[in-house]
C-alpha positions in Angstrom: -61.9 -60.6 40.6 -59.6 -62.1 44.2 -57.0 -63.8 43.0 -57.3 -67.5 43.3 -56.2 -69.1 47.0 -56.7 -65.5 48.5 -59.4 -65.3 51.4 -58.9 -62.2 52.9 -60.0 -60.8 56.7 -61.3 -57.2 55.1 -64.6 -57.3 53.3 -66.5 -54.9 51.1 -69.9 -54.1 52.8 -72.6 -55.1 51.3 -73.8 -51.4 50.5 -70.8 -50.5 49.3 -70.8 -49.1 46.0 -70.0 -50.2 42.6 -68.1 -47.5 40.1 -69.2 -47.5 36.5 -69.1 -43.8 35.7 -67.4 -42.5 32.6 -67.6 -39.1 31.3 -69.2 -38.7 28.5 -67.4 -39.5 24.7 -65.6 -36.8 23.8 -65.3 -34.8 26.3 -62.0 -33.8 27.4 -61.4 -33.9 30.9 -58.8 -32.6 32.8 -57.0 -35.7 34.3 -57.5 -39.1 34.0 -55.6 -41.4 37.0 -55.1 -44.8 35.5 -55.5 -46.8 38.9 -58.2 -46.4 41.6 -56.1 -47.6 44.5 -55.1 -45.8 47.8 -52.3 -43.4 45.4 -55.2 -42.9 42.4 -58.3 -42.4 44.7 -56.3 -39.7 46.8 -54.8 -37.6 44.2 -58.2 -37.5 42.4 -60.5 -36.9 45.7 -57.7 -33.6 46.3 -57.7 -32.6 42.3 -61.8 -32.6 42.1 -61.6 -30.2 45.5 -59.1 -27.9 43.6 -61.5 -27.7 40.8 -60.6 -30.1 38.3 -62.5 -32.9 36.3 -61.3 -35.9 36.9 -61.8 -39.2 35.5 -60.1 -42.7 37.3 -60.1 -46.4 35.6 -59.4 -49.1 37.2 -58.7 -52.7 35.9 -60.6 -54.6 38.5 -62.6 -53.8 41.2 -61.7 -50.8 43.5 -59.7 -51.9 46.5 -59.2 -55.6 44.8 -55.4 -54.5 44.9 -52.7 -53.8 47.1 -54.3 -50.9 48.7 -57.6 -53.4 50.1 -55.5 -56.4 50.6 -52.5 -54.3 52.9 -51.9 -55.2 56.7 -53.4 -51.9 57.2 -50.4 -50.6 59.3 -50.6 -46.9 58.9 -46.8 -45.6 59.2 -44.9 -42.3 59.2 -41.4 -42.1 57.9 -39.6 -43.7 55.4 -37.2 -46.5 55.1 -34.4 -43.8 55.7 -33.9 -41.7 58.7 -34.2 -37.9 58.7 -30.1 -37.5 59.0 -29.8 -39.5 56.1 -32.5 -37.4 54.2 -30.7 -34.2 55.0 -27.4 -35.5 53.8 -28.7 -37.4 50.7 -31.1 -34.4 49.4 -29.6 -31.6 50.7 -30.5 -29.2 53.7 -33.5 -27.8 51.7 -34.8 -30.9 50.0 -34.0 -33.0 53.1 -35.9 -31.2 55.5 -39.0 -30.6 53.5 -38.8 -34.4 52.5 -38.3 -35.2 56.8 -41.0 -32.9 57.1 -43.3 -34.5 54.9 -42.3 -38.2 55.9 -43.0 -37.2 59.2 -46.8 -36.1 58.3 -48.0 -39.1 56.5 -49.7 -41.2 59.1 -51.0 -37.6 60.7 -52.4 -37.7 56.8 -54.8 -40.7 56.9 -56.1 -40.1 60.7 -57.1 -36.5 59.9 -58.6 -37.4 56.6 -60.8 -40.1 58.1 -61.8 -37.7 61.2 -62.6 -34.4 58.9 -64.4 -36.8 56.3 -66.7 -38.7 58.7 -64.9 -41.9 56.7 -66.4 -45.4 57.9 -62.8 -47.1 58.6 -61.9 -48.9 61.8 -58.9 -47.8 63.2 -56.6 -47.6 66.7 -54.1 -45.3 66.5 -52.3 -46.6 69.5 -48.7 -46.6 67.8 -46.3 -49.0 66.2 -43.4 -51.1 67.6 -40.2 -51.6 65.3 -39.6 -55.2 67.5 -35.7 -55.9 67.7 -34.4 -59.6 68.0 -30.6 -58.2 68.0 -27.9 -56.3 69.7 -27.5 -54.9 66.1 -31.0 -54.0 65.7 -31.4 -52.6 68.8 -28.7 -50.0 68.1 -30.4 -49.2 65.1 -33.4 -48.5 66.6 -31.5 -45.9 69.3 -30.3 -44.1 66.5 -33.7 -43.7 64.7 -35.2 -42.7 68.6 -32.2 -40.3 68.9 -33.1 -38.4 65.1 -36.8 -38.2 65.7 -36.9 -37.2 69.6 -34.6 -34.6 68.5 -37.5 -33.1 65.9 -40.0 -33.7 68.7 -41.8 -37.0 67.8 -44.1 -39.0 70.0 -41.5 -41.9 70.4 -39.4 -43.8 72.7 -37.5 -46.8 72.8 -38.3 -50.2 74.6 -36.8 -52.4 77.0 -36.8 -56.2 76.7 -39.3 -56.2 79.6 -41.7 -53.4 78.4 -41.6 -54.7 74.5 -42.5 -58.3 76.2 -45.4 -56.7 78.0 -46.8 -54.8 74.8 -46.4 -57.7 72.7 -47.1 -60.8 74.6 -44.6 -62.2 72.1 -41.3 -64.3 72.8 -37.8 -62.8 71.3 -37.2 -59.6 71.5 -34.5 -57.7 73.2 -36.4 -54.7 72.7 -37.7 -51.9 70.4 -38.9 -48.5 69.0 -42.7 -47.0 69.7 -43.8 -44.8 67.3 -46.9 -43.3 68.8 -47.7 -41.3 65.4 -48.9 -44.4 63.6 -52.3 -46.9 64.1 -54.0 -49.4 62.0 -56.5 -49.7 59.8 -59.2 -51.6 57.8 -57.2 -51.2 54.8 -60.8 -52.2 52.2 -62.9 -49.9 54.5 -60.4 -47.2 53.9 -60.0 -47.2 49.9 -63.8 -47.6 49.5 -64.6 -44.7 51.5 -61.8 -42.8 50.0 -63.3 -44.1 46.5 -67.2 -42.7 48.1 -65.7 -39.2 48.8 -64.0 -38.3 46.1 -66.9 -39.5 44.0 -68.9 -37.4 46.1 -66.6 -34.4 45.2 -67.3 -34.8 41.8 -64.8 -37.4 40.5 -66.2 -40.0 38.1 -65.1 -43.8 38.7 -65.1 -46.2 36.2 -64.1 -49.8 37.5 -63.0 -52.9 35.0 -62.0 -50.4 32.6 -58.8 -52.1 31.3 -56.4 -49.7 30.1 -54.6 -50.5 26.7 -53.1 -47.3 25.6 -52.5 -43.9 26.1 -51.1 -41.4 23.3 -50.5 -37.8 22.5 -52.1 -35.4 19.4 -51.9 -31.9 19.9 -51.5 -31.7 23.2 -54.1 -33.9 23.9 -53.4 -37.2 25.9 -55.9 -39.9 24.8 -56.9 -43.0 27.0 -57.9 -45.8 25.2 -59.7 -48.9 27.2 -60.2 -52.6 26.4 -63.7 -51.6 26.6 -63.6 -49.2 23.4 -63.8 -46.2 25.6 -61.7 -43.3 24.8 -61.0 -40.3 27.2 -59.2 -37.6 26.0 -57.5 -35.1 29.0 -54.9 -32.7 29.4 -52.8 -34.9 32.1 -52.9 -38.6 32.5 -51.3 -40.1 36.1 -50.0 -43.6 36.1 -50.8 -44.6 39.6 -50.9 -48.7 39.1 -47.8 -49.3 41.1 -47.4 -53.0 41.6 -49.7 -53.9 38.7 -47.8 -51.2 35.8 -47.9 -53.0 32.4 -46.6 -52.1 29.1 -48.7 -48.6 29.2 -45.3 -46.3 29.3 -42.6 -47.8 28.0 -39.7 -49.0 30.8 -41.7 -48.2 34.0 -42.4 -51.6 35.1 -38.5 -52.2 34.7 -38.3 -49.8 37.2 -39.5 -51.8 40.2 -39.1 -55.5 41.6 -43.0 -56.5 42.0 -43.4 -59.1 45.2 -45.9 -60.6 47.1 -47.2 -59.6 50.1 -48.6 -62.8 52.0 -51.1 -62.6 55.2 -52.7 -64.9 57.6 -55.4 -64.5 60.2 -56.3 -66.7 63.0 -59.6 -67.3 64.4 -60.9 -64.7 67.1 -58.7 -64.8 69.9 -59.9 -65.8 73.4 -60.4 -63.4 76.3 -57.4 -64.5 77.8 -55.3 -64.5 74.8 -56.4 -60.9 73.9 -55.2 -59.3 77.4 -52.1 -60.7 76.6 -51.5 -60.2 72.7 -50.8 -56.5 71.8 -53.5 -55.9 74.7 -52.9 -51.5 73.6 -53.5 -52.8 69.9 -50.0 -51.7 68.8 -49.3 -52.3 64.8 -45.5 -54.3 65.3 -42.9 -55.0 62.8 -39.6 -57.2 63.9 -36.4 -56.3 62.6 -35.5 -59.9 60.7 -34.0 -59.6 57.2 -37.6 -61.1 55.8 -39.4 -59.3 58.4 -43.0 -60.1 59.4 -45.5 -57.4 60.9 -48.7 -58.1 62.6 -51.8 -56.5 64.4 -54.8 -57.1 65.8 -58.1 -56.8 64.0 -61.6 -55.0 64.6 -63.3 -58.2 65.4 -60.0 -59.6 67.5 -58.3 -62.1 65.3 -54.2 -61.9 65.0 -53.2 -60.5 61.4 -49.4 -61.4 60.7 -47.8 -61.4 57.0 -44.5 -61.4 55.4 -43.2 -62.0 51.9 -44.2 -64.7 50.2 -43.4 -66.9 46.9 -42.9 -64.9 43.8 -45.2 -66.8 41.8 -48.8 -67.1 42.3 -49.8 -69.3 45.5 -51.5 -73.2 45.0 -53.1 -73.5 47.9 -52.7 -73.2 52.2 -48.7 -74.3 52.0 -47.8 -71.1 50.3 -48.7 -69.5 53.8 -46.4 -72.2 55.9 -43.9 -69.9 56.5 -46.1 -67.5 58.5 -47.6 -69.9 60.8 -44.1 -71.1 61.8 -43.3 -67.4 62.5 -46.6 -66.8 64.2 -45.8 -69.8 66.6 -42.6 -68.8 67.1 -43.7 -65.4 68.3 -46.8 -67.0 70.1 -46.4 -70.9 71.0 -49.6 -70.2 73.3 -51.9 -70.1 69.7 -50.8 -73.4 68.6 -54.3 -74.8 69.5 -56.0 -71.6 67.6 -57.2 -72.2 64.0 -55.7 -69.8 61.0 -59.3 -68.8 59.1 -57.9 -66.5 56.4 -55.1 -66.3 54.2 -54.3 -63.8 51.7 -52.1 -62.2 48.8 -51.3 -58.9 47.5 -48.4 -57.4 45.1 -46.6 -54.9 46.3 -43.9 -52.7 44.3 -40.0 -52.2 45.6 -37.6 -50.0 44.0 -33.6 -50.0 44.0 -33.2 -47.1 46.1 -36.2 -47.7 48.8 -37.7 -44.6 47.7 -40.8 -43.7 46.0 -40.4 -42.5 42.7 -41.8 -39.6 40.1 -42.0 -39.7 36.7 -42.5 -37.1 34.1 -41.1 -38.3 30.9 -43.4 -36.0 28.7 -45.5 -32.7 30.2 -48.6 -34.1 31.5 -47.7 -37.5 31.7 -46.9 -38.4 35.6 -46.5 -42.0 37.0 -45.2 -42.8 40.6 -44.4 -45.8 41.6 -42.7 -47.7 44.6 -44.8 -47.9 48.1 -42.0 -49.7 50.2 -44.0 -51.4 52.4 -45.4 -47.6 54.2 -47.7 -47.4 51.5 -51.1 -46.4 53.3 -49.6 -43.0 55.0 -47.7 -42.4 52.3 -49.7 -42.5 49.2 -52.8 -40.6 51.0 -49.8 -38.0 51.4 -48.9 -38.2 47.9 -51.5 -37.9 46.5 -52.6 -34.8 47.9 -49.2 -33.2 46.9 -49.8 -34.6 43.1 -53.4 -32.9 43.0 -51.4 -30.0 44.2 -48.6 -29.8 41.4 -51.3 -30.6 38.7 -53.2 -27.6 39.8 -50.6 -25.6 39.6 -47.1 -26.8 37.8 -45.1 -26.2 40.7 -42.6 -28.6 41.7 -42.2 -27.5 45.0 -45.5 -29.3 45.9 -43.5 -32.4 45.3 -42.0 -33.9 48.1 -39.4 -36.6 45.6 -37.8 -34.8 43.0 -39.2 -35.8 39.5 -36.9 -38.4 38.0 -36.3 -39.8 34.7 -37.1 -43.7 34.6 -34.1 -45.8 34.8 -35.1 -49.7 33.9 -33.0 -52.2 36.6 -30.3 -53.9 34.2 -31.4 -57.4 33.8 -34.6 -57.1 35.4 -35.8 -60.1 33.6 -33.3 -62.1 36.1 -34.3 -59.6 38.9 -37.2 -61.7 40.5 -34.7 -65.1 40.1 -31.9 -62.9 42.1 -34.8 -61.6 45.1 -36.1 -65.1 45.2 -32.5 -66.6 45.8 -31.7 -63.4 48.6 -34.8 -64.1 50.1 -34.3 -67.9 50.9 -30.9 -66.8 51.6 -32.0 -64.3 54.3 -34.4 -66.5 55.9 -31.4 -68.7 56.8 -29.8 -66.4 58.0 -32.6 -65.1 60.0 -33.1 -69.0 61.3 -30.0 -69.1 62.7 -30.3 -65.9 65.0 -33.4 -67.3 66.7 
């Protein structure tokens, strides 16, 4: 079920199909992925081609989470640069780990071109938009690290990210050609068609309640009364990780992902507005990102309140931002507005666990997590077929709960208020 006060722009088609396949009681399976988003769908759909039974549940509906209700900004890298890879990991570690950052958004394209997948896309590149001096030297040292590894980028004058853009405030920026956009819903339903297709059974509004261990055997207990028993059970719920393995959820800082979208633009407007289709991202503390859609409306979202939204004035905050980037759509209507819950952790990085053998969970998207999950997820299917940790890009951590993460959402809301002073004043 959508969350109340949440309309969003991407919408299931009407053919599309619904999941109720379990495999049948008693049968032991060879993993069951507790999640059927982008991370879930994509390690199962790469598991089932390796040859092994697979069983996903999903809590709601599939693509009802984070991985339907993204911006659809498909995005190589990571929040870290490859120098700062090499030097935190190691020369080994850190290249592999550049190397697969670098691969993610090549990931997705290739999976929906070799699969025939029904997703709407431009892969036309993304623009890291920068409003200061600061910013701007940021974004020569990422050029610098990635043109020296032979990526598709370049950096942007004022004058060239003005043309791109349409929008007012930049001093310039960093293209990324390697990324695109996407119809995030279109996307994890097709992924959720193929790897059914392979073989994988699918079982939506199965709500996980428990999973334990007896002789080896993981058993997966659902709200439901249905029990699957499998040799490895993956936590891939991200955002939306309960009680299920004790201390995960401390692990990350949940938020909310808020998005509006105006009416279809104008003729006129659309020449002028990201005319290439560009995905963007600005450079503000609470940044905002926006893109075009498939039917020509303007998609823009930033974080939002941490609690649950009451009604349009949650979303105030982006149509000043939208304005302010575009005074020219004052007059233009916003038709859809939106929510999703995303999952942060301490370090930026995603993270894998493996507190017992057969028992993985990753969490922590950081904002990339369309590329990166797809990616993922084919390297999870990888180790689980064969045990070898080398498939992994992260090294497998043990799960260290934030201290005081019952105050942690107090202390983010607070920054974030704070920062978007701070980024009011450097207008």
């Amino acid at each position: 079920m959508r969350l109340r006060f949440s309309d969003p722009i991407w919408q299931k088609p009407r053919t599309a199909t619904a999941f109720q396949s379990l495999f049948p009681a008693g049968r032991r399976v060879d993993v069951v992925i507790v999640g059927g988003g982008i991370m879930g769908l994509s390690t199962a759909l790469h598991a089932a081609r390796l040859g092994l039974a697979v069983q996903v549940v999903d809590a709601g509906e599939i693509g009802n989470g984070a991985s339907g209700l993204n911006g659809g900004q498909v995005i190589p890298g990571l929040k870290y640069d490859p120098d700062w890879l090499l030097e935190h990991f190691g020369p080994e570690r850190g290249e592999a780990l550049v190397n697969f950052a670098a691969s993610t958004a090549d990931t997705v394209f290739e999976l929906i071109r070799d699969e025939g997948l029904a997703v709407p896309f431009v892969r036309n590149g993304w623009i890291q938009a920068a409003h200061t001096e600061t910013a701007l030297k940021a974004a020569a040292n990422r050029d610098r690290q990635w043109r020296a590894r032979g990526a598709d980028v370049r950096l942007l004058s004022a004058t060239e990210i003005a043309t791109m853009t349409g929008a007012q405030g930049y001093l310039g920026g960093w293209l990324d050609r390697r990324a695109g956009v996407i119809d995030p819903l279109a996307y994890t339903s097709e992924l959720a068609r193929v790897a059914a297709a392979a073989g994988v059974k699918i079982a939506e509004r199965q709500n996980v309640m428990q999973i334990s261990k007896d002789a080896g055997i993981w058993h997966v207990s659902a709200e439901s009364g249905a029990e699957l028993k499998a040799k490895v059970v993956v936590l891939a719920t991200n955002a939306c990780t309960g009680g299920l393995l004790p201390g995960l959820a401390e692990t990350i800082v949940p938020l909310h992902s808020f998005q509006i979208a105006t009416a279809p633009l104008s003729s006129n407007l659309a020449a002028e507005i990201l005319p290439e289709g560009q995905a963007v991202s600005d450079s503000r503390r609470i940044l905002v990102y926006y893109r075009k859609s498939a039917d020509g409306r303007l998609v823009l979202g930033g974080r939002g309140r941490m609690a649950l939204p009451n009604g349009p004035a949650d979303w105030a905050h982006l149509e000043r931002a939208l304005l302010r980037l575009y005074p020219a759509l004052s007059d233009i209507a916003i038709e859809k507005r939106w929510f999703g819950r995303v999952a942060m952790t301490p370090d930026h990085l995603p993270h894998i666990h493996e507190p017992e053998k057969g028992l993985l969970a990753v969490v922590g998207c950081q904002g990339r997590g369309i590329g990166l999950m797809t990616a993922l997820g084919e390297r999870i299917a990888s180790y689980l077929s064969s045990g070898d940790t080398r498939q992994l890009p992260f090294p497998i951590s043990p799960i260290r709960p934030i201290p005081f993460h019952a105050f942690r959402q107090v202390g983010v809301a607070a920054t974030i208020a704070w920062y978007r002073m701070l980024d009011a004043f450097e207008r």
